[in-house]
C-alpha positions in Angstrom: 0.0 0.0 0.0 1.2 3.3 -0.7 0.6 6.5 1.6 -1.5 8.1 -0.4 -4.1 5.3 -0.5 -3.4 5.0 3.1 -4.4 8.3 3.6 -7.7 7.7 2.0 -8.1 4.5 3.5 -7.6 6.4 6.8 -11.1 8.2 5.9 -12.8 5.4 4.4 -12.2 2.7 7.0 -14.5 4.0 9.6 -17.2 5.0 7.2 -16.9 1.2 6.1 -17.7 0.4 9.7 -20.3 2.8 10.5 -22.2 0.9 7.4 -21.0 -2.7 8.5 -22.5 -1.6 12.3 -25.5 -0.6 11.0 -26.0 -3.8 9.0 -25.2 -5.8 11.6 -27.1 -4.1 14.3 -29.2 -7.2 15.1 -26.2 -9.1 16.3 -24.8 -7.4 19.1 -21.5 -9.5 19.4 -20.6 -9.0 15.4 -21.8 -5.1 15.6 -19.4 -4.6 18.4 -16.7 -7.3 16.7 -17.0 -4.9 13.5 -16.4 -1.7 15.5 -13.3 -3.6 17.1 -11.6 -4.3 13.9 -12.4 -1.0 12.2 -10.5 0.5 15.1 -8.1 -1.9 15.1 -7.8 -1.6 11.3 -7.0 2.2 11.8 -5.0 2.3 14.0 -2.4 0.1 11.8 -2.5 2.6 8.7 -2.3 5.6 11.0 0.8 3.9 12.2 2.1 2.6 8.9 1.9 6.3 7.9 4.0 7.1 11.0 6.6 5.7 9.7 7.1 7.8 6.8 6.7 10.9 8.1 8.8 9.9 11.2 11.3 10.0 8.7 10.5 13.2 6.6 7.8 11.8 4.0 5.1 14.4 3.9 2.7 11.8 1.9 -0.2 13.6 0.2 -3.6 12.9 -1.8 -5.9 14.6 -3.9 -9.7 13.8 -4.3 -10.8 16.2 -5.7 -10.6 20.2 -7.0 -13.3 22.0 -7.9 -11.4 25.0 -9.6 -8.2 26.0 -9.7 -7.2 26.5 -5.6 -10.1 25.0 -4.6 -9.9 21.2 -3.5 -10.1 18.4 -1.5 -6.6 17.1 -0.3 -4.7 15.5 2.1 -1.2 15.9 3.6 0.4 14.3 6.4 2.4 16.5 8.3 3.5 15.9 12.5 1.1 18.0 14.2 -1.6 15.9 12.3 0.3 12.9 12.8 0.2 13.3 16.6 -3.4 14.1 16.7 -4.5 10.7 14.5 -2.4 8.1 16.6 -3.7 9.3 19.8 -7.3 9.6 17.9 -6.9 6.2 16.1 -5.3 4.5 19.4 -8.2 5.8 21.9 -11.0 5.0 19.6 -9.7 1.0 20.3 -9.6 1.9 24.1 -13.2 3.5 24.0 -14.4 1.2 21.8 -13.6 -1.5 24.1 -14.5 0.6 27.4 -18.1 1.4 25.2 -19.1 -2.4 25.1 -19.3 -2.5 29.1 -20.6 0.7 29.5 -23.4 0.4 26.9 -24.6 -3.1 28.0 -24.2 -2.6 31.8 -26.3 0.8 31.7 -28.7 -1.0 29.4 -28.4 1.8 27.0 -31.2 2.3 24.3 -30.0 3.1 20.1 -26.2 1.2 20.7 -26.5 0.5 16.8 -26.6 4.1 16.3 -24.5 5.0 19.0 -21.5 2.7 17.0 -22.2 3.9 14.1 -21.9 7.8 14.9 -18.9 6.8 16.5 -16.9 5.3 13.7 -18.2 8.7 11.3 -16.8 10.7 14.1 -13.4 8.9 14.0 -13.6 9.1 10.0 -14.2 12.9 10.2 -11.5 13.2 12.8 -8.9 11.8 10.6 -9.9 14.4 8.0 -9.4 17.0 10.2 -6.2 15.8 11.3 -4.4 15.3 7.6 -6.1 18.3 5.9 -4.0 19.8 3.6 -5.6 23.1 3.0 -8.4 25.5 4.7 -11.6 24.2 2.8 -11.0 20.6 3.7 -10.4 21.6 7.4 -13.6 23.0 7.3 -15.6 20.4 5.7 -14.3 17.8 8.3 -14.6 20.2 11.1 -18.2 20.6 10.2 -19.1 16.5 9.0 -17.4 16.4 13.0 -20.0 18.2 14.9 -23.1 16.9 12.1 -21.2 13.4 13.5 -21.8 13.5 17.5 -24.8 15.8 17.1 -27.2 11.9 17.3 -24.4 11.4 20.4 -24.9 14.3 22.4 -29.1 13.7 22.1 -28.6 10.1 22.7 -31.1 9.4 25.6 -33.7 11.4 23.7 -34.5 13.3 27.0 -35.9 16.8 26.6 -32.6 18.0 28.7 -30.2 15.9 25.9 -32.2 17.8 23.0 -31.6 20.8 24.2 -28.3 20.2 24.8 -28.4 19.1 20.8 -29.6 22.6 20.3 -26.9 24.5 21.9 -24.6 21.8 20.6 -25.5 22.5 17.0 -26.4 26.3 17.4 -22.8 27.3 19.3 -20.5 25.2 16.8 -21.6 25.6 13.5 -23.1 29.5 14.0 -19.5 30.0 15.4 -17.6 28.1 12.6 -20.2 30.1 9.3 -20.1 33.6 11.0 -16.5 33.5 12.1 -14.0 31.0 10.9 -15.8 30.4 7.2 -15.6 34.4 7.0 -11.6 34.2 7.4 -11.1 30.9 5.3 -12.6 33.6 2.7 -10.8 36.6 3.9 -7.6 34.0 3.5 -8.2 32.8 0.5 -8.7 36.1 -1.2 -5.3 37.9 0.6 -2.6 34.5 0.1 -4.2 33.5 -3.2 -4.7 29.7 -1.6 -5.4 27.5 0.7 -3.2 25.7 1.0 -1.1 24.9 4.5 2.9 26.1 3.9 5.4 25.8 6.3 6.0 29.3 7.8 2.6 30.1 6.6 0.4 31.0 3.6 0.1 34.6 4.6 3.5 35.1 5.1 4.1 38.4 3.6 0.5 38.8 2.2 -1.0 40.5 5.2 0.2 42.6 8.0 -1.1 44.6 10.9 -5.0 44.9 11.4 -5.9 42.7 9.1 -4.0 39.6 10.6 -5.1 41.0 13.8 -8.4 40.5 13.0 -8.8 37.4 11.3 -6.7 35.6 14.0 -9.4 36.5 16.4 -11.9 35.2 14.1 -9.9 31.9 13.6 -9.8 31.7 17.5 -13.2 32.1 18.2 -14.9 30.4 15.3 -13.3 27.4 16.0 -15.6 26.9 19.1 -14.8 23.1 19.5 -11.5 25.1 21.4 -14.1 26.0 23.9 -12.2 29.7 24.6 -14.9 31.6 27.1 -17.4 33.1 26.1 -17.9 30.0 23.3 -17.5 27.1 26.0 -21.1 26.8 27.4 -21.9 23.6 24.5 -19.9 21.7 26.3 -20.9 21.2 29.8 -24.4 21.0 28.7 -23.0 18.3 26.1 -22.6 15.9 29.3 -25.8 14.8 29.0 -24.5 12.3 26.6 -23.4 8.4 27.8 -20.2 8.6 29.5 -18.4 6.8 25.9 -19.9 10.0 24.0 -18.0 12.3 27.0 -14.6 10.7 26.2 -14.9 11.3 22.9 -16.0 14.5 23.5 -13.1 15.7 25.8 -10.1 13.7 24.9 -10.6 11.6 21.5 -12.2 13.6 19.0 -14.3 16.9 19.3 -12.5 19.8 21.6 -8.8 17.7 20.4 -10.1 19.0 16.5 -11.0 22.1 17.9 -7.4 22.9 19.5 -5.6 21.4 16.9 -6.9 23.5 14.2 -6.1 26.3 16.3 -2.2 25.1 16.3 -2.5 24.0 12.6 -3.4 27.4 11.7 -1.1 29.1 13.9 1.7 27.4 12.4 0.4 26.9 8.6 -1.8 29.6 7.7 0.1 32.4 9.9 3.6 31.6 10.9 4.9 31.7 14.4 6.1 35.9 13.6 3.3 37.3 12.0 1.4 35.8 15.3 3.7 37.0 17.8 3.4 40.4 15.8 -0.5 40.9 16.1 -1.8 43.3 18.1 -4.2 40.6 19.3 -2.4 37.9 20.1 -1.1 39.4 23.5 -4.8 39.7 25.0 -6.1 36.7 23.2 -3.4 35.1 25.7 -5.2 36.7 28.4 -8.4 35.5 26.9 -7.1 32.2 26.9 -5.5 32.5 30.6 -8.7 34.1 32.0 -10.3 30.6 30.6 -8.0 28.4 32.2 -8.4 30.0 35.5 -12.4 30.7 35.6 -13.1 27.5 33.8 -11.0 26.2 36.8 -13.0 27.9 39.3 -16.2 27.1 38.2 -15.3 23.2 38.2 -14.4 23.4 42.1 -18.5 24.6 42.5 -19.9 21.1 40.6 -20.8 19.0 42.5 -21.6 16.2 39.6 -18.7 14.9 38.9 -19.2 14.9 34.7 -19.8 18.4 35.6 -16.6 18.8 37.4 -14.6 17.2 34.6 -16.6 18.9 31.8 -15.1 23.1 33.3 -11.4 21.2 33.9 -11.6 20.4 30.2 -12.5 23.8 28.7 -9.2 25.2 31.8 -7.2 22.6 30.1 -8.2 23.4 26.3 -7.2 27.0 27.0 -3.4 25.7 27.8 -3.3 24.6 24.0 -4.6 27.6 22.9 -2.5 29.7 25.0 0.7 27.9 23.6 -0.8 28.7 20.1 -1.3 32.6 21.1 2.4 32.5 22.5 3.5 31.9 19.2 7.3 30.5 20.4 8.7 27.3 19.1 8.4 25.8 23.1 4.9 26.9 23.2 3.6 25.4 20.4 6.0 22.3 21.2 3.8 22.3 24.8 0.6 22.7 23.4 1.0 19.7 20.9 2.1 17.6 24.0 -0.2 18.7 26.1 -2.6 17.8 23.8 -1.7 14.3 23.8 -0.8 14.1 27.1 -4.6 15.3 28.5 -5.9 13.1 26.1 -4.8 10.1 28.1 -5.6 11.7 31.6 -8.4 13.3 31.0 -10.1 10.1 29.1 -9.1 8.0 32.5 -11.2 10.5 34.4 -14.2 10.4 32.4 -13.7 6.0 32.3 -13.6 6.2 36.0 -16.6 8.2 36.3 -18.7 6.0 33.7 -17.1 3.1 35.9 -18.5 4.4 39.0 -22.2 5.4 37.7 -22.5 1.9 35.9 -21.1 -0.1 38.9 -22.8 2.1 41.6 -25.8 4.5 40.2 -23.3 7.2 41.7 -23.0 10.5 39.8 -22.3 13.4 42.6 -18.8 14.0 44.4 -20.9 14.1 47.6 -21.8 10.5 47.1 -18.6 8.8 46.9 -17.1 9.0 50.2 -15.4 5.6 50.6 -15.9 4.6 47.0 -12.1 3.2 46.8 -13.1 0.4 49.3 -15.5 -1.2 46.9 -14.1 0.1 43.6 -10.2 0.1 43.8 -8.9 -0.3 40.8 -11.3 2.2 39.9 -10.5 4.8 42.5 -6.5 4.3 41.8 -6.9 5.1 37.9 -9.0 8.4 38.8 -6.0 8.9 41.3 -3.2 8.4 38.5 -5.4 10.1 35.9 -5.9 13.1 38.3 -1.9 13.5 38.7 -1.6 13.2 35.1 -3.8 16.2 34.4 -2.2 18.4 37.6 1.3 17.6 35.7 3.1 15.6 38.3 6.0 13.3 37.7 6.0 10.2 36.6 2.6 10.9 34.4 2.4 12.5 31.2 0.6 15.7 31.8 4.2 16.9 33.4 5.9 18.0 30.0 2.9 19.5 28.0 3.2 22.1 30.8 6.4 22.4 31.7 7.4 23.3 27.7 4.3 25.8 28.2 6.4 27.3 30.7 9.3 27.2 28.8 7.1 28.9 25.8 6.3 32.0 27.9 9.5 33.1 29.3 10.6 32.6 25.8 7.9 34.5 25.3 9.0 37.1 28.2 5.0 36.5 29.6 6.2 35.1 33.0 2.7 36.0 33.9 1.7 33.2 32.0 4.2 30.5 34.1 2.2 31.8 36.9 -1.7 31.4 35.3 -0.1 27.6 35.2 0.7 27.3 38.4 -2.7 28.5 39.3 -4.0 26.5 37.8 -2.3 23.5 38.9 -3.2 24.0 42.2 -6.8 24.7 41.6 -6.1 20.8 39.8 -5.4 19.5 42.9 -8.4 21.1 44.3 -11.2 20.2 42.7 -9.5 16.6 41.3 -7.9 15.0 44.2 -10.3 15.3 47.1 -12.1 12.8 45.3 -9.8 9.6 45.5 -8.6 10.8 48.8 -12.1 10.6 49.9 -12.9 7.3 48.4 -9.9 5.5 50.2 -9.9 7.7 53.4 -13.4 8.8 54.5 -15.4 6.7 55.9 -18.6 5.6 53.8 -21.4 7.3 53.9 -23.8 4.2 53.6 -24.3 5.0 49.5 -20.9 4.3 48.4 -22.2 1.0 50.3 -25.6 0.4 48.3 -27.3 2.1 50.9 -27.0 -1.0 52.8 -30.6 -1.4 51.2 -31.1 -5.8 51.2 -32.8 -5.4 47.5 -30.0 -3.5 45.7 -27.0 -6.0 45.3 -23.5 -4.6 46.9 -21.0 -2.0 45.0 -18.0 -3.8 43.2 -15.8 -2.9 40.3 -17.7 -1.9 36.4 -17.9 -4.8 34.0 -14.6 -6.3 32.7 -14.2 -4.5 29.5 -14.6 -0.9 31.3 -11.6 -2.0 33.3 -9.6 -3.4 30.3 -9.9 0.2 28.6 -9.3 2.0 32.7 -6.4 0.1 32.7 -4.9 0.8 29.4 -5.3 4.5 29.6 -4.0 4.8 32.8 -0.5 2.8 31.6 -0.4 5.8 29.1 -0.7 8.0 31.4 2.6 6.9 32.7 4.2 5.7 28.9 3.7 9.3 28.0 5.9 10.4 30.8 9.0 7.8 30.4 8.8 7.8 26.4 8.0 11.7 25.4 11.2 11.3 23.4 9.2 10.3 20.0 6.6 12.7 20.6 9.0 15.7 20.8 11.3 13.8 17.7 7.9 13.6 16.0 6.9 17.7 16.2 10.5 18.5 15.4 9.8 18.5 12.1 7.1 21.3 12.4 8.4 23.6 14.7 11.8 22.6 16.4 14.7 24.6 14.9 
């Protein structure tokens, strides 16, 4: 197989599946066989792609142009690269964690809920190796058209008005705002096309890049930069699956990825540093990190909780981005990664806990790590991951965030992080202390009621897919070598 027609296979194997799923929908064990081997399937050309651009190959395809400058292509370069494997990788661990989450809450529509799934995954590869503004867009948009049937999966009156807001906030955000600069692009650089150093490199200057990076920042709302963040928490409605791969495998990742993508490819890492808006869309992004932060240490539902840390710890991506330094960028593409792992643990966890125990509130889970260890330990591990302590992953996306700012000369910034951190460790780690140290309340005992049966651990495959994520957790920490050799290509000197 050549790259090229990996690429494309990379879009066409989960559409494949979503089709296969829904054919097979009567069969519960070969739906969810099919959706195990699409992922699996993948997750091997993502890989076999890896390789070559490991290396230096910068494979490409074409589909299709419209007119001259106007097409549908592909190009494979590392920030992309980073986003698919840890896409392509967690959509096997979710897929997996999804088959005991789905039967064990006796979820309703699980043919549809595959099925979305694997067009979510096929848009999110699109996203990831597009090789000029229009396809971005298209993928960014099949994306949110994709997990619109997730978010409005129970078919409550609260999950379809969640679907509204959903729908509303991300594409009125995406036409008003980021289709208006794709134009305004496209018209000043004469393409589309992304370039090394940037397409509008010496095309526009001064207001006008001012401008349209603000429009960029903001109509990409899947970034979830306050005031556009409210979709989100309201988005938790959704089965816990459809949280991860809202917050760590798909939806908010596109969202700051595009923002990096264009930061590097459409701009350039001077003209951004150069804009007169850059410097307070830092502090747009920084006052994001620490309300978002502040507002998660009021929610008492734990989805809740985890929901505001994710739009905080979107905002360190987007702050690398805004910095515009080669160490920022460097820490936003790791942390981006690096979150995906912990933050995905966090949200397993809490599926774990509501499937095993009917327990959704922090209030409720005093002495939940007697009856659910393994469960209470991964939210431990995947809460230090997301603080950034050694030895988890989550350490060097922030520490190179830190590096970015004083390269930067913000040293502000080092101390939003720090901040930050500590407001981590407030509203994350209370929670496993709690569970091993308090003593029960009676409901993290089944409310010693003689008709419900007694609290242990989720069903087997949720802790298959807890387990894995939490190991990467750690990997990421021990082997962040290849990630950094991997972004060298895009913005290490």
């Amino acid at each position: 197989m050549n790259p090229a027609t990996a690429i494309l296979a990379c879009i066409a194997v989960p559409v494949v599946g979503a089709l296969l799923v829904t054919l097979t929908g009567r069969w519960p064990n070969v739906r969810e066989s099919v959706t195990l081997l699409s992922a699996a399937t993948l997750f091997a050309l993502v890989l076999f792609l890896f390789r070559g651009v490991a290396a230096g190959a910068r494979p490409e395809a074409l589909v299709a142009e419209m007119m001259p400058g106007l097409s549908i292509a592909f190009a494979v370069e590392p920030l992309g690269m980073l986003f698919a494997l840890v896409a392509s990788f967690l959509w096997i661990v979710t897929s997996i964690y999804s088959i005991g989450y789905m039967r064990g809450h006796h979820e309703i529509n699980q043919t549809r809920f595959y099925a979305c799934f694997a067009l979510a995954l096929g848009s999110t590869m699109g996203v990831a190796f597009a090789g000029n503004l229009l396809t971005l867009f298209v993928f960014y948009e099949a994306l949110t058209l994709s997990t619109y049937p997730l978010v409005i999966h129970s078919g409550t009156d609260e999950a379809r008005r969640a679907g509204r807001l959903y729908l509303g906030m991300l594409l009125g955000t995406s036409i008003a705002f980021q289709l208006v600069a794709i134009i305004w692009t496209g018209w000043l650089a004469g393409t589309l096309t992304f370039t090394p150093g940037g397409i509008l490199s010496g095309k526009a200057s001064g207001a006008t890049v001012a401008i349209l990076l603000v429009l960029y920042v903001f109509g990409i709302a899947k970034a979830a930069v306050m005031p556009f963040h409210r979709w989100l928490p309201a988005a938790m409605v959704a089965p816990t699956p459809v949280s991860a791969l809202l917050h760590a495998v798909a939806v908010v990742k596109a969202g700051v990825f595009a923002v990096l993508k264009i930061t590097v490819y459409v701009f350039g890492l001077d003209a951004v540093r150069e804009a007169a808006s850059s410097e307070w869309l830092q502090y747009a992004a920084a006052a994001t990190i620490v309300i978002a932060s502040l507002v998660a240490l009021t929610k008492d539902n734990l989805k809740a909780r985890l929901a505001y840390s994710t739009v905080s710890q979107l905002s360190y991506i987007v702050l690398g981005a805004m910095l515009a330094t080669t160490w920022g960028v460097v820490g936003g593409a790791i942390h981006l990664a690096a979150h995906a792992f912990g933050k995905i643990t966090l949200f397993y966890c809490a599926g774990a806990i509501a499937v095993a125990s009917h327990k959704t509130e922090v209030s409720q889970l005093r002495g939940i790590g007697r009856v659910m260890p393994l469960t209470t330990f991964a939210f431990f591990v995947g809460s230090l991951s997301v603080i950034g302590l050694p030895p988890l992953g989550g350490l060097w996306g922030k520490w190179f965030l830190a590096l970015g700012a004083l390269e930067a000369d913000q040293a502000i910034m080092v101390a939003v992080l720090m901040a930050s951190s500590l407001l981590n460790v407030a509203y994350l780690m209370p929670i496993p202390i709690r569970g091993f140290f308090a003593r029960a309340d009676g409901s993290a005992e089944g409310d010693k009621d003689p008709d419900r049966p007694p609290i242990a651990e989720a069903p087997i495959p949720c802790l298959v897919a807890i387990s894995v994520s939490t190991l990467g957790c750690v990997a990421l920490f021990f082997y962040a070598g290849p990630m950094f050799d991997l972004l060298r290509g895009a913005v290490v000197p």
